[in-house]
N, C-alpha and C positions, 0 to 999 in steps of 0.2 A: 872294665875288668872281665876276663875270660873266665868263664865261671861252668863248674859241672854239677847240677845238681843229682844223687843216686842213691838206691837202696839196696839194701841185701837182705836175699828169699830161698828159700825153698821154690822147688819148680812149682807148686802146689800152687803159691801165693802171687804167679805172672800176674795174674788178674788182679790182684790188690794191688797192684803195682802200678799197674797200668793207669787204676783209677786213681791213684796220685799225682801222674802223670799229668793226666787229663786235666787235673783240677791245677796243675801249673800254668799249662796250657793256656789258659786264660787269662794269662796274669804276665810270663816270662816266653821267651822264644831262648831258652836255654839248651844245652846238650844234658838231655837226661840218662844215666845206664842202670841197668837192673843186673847187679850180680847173682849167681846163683851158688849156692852153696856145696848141690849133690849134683848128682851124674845125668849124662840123655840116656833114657830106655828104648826099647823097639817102639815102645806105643808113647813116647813123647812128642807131642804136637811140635810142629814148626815153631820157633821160640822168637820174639821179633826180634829186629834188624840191631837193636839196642841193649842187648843182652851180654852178657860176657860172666863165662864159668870161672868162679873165683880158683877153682883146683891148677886152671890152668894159665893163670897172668897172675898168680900173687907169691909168687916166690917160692912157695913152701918146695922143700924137700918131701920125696915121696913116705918116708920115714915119718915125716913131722906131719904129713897131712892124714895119714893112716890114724896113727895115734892121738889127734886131734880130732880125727874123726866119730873113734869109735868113742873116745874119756869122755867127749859132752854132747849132751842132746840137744836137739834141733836150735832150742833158741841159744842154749850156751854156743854153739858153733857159730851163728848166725851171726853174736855181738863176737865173737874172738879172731874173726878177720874183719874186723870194721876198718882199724889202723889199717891193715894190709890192702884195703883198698881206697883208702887216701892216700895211702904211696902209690900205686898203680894209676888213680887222677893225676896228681901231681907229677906221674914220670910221663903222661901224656901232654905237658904244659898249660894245664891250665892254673892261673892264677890265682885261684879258688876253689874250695870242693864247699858242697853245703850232704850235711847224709839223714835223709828222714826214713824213720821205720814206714814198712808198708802200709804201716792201719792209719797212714794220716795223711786229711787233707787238707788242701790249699783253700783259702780261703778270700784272699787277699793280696795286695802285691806281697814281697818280701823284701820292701825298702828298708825295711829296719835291720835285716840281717844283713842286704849290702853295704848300708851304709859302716856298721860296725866295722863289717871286713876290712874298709878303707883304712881305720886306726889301727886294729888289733889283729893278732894272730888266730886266736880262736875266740869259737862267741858258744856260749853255753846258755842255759836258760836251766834256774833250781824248781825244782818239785813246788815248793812255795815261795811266791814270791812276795811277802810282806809280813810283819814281824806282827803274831800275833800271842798276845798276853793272854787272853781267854782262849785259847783254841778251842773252835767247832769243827773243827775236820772231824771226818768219819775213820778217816786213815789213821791208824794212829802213830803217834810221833816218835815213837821207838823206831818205829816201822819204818821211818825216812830217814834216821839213823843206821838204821844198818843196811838201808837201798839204794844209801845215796844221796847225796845233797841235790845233785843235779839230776835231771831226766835225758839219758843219753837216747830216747828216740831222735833226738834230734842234736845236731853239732855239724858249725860249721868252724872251717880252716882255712887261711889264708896262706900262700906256697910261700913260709919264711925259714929262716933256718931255724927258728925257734920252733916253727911246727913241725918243720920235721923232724926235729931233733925230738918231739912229744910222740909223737908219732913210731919213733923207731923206740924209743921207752915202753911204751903203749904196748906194741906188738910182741914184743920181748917178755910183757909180765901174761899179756892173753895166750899163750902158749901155751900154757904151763897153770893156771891161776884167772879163770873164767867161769868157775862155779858158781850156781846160787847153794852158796852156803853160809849161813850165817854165823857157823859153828867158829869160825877164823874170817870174818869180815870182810867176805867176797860177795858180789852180786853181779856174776856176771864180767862185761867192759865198765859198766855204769861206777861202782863204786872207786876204780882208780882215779877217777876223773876229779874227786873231793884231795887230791895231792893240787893241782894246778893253783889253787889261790895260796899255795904256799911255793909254789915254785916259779911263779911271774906275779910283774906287778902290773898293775893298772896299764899298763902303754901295750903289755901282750895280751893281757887276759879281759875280756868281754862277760859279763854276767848281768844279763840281760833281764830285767824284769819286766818290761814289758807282757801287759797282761791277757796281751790275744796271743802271743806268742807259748804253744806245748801246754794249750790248756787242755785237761785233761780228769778221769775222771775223778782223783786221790788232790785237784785243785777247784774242784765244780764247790765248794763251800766256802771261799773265797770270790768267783767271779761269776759274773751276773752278765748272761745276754739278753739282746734286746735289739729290735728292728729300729731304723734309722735310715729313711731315703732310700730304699731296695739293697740295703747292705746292714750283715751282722757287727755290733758294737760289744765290745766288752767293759764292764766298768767293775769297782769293788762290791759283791755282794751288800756288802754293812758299811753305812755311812761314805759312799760313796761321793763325790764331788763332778761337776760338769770336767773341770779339767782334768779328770783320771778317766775319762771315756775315750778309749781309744779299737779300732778296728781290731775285729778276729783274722788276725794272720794265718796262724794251724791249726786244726786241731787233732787231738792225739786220740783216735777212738779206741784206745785199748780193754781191751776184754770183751767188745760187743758180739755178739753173735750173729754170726753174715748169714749162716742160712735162715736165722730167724725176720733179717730185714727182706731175702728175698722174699717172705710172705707178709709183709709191709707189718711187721713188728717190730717194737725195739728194744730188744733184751741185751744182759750182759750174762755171760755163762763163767768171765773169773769176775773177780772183784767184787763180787755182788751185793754186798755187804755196803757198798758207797749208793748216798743218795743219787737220785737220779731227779732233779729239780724239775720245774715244768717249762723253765725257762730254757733246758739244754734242748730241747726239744725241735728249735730252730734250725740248731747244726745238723742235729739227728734225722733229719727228718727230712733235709738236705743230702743226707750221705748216703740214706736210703733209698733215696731216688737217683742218685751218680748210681749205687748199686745194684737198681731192678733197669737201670738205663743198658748197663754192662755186665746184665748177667748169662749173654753169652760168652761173652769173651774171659768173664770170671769161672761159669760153669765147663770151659774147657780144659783148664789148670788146676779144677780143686780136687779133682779125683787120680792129680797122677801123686805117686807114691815117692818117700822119700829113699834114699838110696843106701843111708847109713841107719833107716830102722832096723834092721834083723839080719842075723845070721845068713851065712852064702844056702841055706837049706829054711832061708823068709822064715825062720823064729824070731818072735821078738824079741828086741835088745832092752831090757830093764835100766831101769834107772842106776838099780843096786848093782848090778852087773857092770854097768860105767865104771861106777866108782870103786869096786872090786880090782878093778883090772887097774886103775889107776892107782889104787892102792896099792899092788905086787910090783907097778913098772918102779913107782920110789922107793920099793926096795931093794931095786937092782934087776928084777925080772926083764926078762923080753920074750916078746910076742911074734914073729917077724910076720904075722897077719891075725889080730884079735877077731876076725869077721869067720876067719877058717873055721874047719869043724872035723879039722882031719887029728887023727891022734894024740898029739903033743900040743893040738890049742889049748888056747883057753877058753874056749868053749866046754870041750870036754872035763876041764877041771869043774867047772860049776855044775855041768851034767851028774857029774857024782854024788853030786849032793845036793841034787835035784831041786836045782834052782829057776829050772824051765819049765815055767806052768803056761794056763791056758789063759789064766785070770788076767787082766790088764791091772797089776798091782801098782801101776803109776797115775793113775786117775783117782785112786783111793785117797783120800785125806781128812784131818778133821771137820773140813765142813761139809763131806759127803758120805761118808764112813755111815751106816745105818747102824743103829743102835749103840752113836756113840756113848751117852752115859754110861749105858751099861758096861761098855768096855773100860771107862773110867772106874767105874766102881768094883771092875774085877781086877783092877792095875792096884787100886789101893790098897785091896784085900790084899796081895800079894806083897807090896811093900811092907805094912802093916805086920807081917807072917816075918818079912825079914827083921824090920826092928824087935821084934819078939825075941829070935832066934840069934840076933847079933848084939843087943845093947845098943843104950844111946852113944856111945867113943866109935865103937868097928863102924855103926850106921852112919854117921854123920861122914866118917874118912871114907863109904862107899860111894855115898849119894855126889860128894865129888870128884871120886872115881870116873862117875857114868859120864861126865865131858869127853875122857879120853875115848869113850864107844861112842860119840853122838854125829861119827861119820863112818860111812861104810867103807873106807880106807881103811878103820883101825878092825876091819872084822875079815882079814884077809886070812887070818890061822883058822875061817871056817871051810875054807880049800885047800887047805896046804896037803902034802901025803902023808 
C-alpha cells in the first residue's frame, strides 16, 4: 500500500518535524510532507525539499483562508486544515495518509496502524484506552469529555469513498467550528471526531487500543514502560499481565518543553499538573537526546515568527480579538482584510476601545494568574453585593444569564458605534 506519512506546523516548528521524521526513518522508507500553515518571510530559511504551504495546495478560497486565518490561533488553524490536507494526499494518489502532530515520535515499526488500514478506513486511537471503575488519572474525566474521546494528534485514513466522504464533512464543520471552546463543545478538529463510531461500523471505523500507540501525558497513569532487549515495551500500569506487553509504537510529548531538554532537562510548561512517573523517563530521555542530536537544525526554525500573529503594523493579535471579530462576521459583518489597520478595519474598531495593550493577556490563566485567591475572593465579594442588591429569583435568573457572556462572540456590542 502507498502510504504518505505528514504533519502540520508552523514555520517555527520545521525542526520538530523534522525530528519525527527522523524517528520514522528508522522504522519506514515512507514519503513524509510537512505542511505549513503561515507565509515565507525575507529571513525565512530555505525550507526542505519536503514541505508544502498549506495556503497554497488546499483549496481555500482567498476569502476563506483570510478569515480562517485571522478567527483562530495558531494551533486552532494548525488542526482546521488537517482534513484539507488529507485530500491534498489523497489527490496525490496515495493509498493511504497516516497524520502525527509534530511533538511526536516514532518509536517503533508502525505495523499496527498498517495493518488496520488494510481492513478499515480510518484508524483512531481514544485518550484512554481501557475501562476504568476507580479512576487514577490526573486528567480529569470531565476533561476528556469535553476534549474528545479520541486524541486527534494522531489519525490515520485509508483513500475510500467512505473517507473521503469523512473528510470533505470534516473540513466543511473546521471552517467555520474549530475553536477550543467548551462553552458549545468544540475542541478544536479533535472533538468532531467522537460522531465517527456513530456514523460507521466496525468494517470502516478502527479504534485502536493498542497501548504503545498516542501514549501520552493525560494516559501515563494507565501505562507502564519498561526496557526489554534494547527496545521500549508498554504494558498496564496496575495489574498488568505478560500478554498485555506490547511495544511503544508513538509517543505523544505534548506540553514538554524543548528549550528546557536543550539543556538536558525534562520539563512540561502545559499540563503540568499530570504525574510525570519515573518510568516515562525512558521515552524522555530518548527524545531528548533525538533533540540535543538536532538542535541545529531545530534552533534554525524556532525563532522564525508566525505570519498571522499581529497586525499589518506587528501588534499582537489577542485571543479576544479573534473571537471578537468572529463574533461581528455571524452577524453579517465583513471585514475585506481583518489584519488592516486602515480606517474602516477592524482593527480600528477595537482601537477605540483600547483593546490594544502591551500585556500578553493570552498567557494569563487560572494556573498562572498571580495572586489568584485573592482575585477569587474579590469576584465573591462582588457576587455577594449582587445577591444583596437583586434577591435570591433576579440572582439565580442572572447567574444563568452569564452562559450567554461566557464567549467573547456574545461581547461584540463592546465595539459597536
Amino acid at each position: 500500500m502507498n502510504t504518505c506519512i505528514f504533519t502540520i506546523v508552523a514555520k517555527n516548528y520545521i525542526g520538530l518535524a523534522k525530528m519525527l521524521e527522523q524517528s520514522l526513518r528508522q522504522y519506514h522508507e515512507v514519503d513524509f510532507r510537512i505542511y505549513v500553515v503561515d507565509e515565507p518571510t525575507a529571513d525565512t530559511p530555505p525550507l526542505p525539499d519536503n514541505t508544502f504551504y498549506v495556503k497554497d495546495c488546499a483549496a481555500y478560497s482567498q476569502e476563506q483562508w483570510t478569515d480562517m486565518a485571522f478567527k483562530y490561533d495558531l494551533t486552532e488553524f494548525c488542526t482546521a486544515v488537517k482534513p484539507a490536507c488529507f485530500q491534498h494526499v489523497f489527490q496525490a494518489h496515495y493509498d493511504s495518509a497516516i497524520y502525527f502532530d509534530p511533538d511526536i515520535y516514532v518509536f517503533s515499526p508502525l505495523t499496527p496502524i498498517l495493518e488496520a488500514l488494510e481492513q478499515h478506513s480510518i484508524v483512531l486511537t481514544p485518550q484512554i484506552a481501557n475501562v476504568h471503575v476507580d479512576y487514577q488519572g490526573e486528567h480529569p474525566e470531565w476533561a476528556m469529555n469535553v476534549n474528545g474521546i479520541f486524541n486527534l494528534g494522531f489519525c490515520a485514513m485509508r483513500r475510500t469513498t467512505t473517507s473521503q466522504l469523512v473528510s470533505q464533512w470534516w473540513r466543511e464543520r473546521l471552517t467555520d467550528n474549530a475553536f477550543t471552546d467548551r462553552s458549545v463543545g468544540n475542541f478544536t478538529d479533535q472533538k468532531w471526531m467522537d460522531w465517527m463510531p456513530g456514523f460507521l461500523g466496525n468494517d470502516e471505523l478502527c479504534i485502536c487500543h493498542h497501548l504503545g500507540m498516542n501514549m501520552a501525558p493525560w494516559n501515563f497513569f494507565e501505562r507502564q514502560l519498561f526496557a526489554r532487549d534494547g527496545q521500549i515495551w508498554v504494558r498496564p500500569r496496575v495489574d498488568g499481565t505478560a500478554d498485555q506487553e506490547v511495544p511503544l509504537v508513538f509517543f505523544h510529548f505534548a506540553g514538554y518543553d524543548y528549550n528546557a531538554m536543550q539543556k538536558g532537562e525534562i520539563q512540561r510548561k502545559r499540563i503540568g499538573n499530570l504525574k510525570e512517573y519515573e518510568d516515562i523517563r525512558l521515552a524522555t530521555q530518548q527524545y531528548m537526546q533525538a533533540m540535543l542530536d538536532n538542535v541545529t537544525v531545530f534552533n534554525t526554525f524556532i525563532g522564525q515568527s508566525y505570519t498571522y500573529a499581529t497586525y499589518e503594523d506587528g501588534r499582537r493579535i489577542d485571543s479576544f480579538h479573534r473571537r471578537l471579530y468572529h463574533g461581528c462576521t455571524l452577524k453579517g459583518e465583513t471585514f475585506h482584510n481583518p489584519f488592516s489597520t486602515q480606517p474602516d478595519s477592524f482593527r480600528r474598531l477595537i482601537d477605540k476601545k483600547h483593546m490594544i495593550v502591551d500585556d500578553n493577556v493570552d498567557r494569563l490563566n487560572q494556573r498562572n494568574m498571580p495572586d489568584i485567591e485573592k482575585k477569587h475572593r474579590m469576584i465573591h465579594r462582588l457576587f455577594r453585593m449582587l445577591y444583596r442588591i437583586m434577591g435570591y429569583k433576579r440572582y439565580t435568573l442572572f447567574v444563568k444569564s452569564l452562559y450567554n457572556y461566557c464567549r467573547p462572540e456574545m461581547h461584540t456590542f463592546l465595539i459597536k458605534h
